[in-house]
N, C-alpha and C positions, 0 to 999 in steps of 0.2 A: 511443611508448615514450620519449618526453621526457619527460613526465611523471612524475618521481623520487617526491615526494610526493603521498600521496592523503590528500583530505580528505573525510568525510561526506559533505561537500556538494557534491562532484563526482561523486560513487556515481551518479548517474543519469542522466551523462554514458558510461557503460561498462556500464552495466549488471549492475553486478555482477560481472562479470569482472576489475575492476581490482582487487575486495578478493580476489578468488582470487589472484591477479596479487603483489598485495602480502602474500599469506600465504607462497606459495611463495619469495618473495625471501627472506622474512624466515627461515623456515626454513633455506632455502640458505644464509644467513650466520651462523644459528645454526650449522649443520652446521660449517661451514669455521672457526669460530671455537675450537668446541670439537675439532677435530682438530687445531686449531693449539696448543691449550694442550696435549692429547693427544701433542703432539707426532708427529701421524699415526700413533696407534697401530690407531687402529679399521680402517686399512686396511693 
């Protein structure tokens, strides 16, 4: 989980899991970003 950045070319060091990995991040900071401009309204 050190691993902050994932590159192509490390994809088959995780096996695909690390781009799952890095969708859900990216997601979750989407989320929290637009609640934040939102000013937490969605919740």
């Amino acid at each position: 989980m050190s691993e902050i950045h994932v590159s192509p070319l490390n994809d088959h060091r995780g096996g695909g899991f690390n781009n799952v990995g890095s969708i859900l991040v990216l997601f979750i900071l989407l989320v929290i970003i637009v609640c934040t401009i939102c000013g937490g309204g969605l919740y």
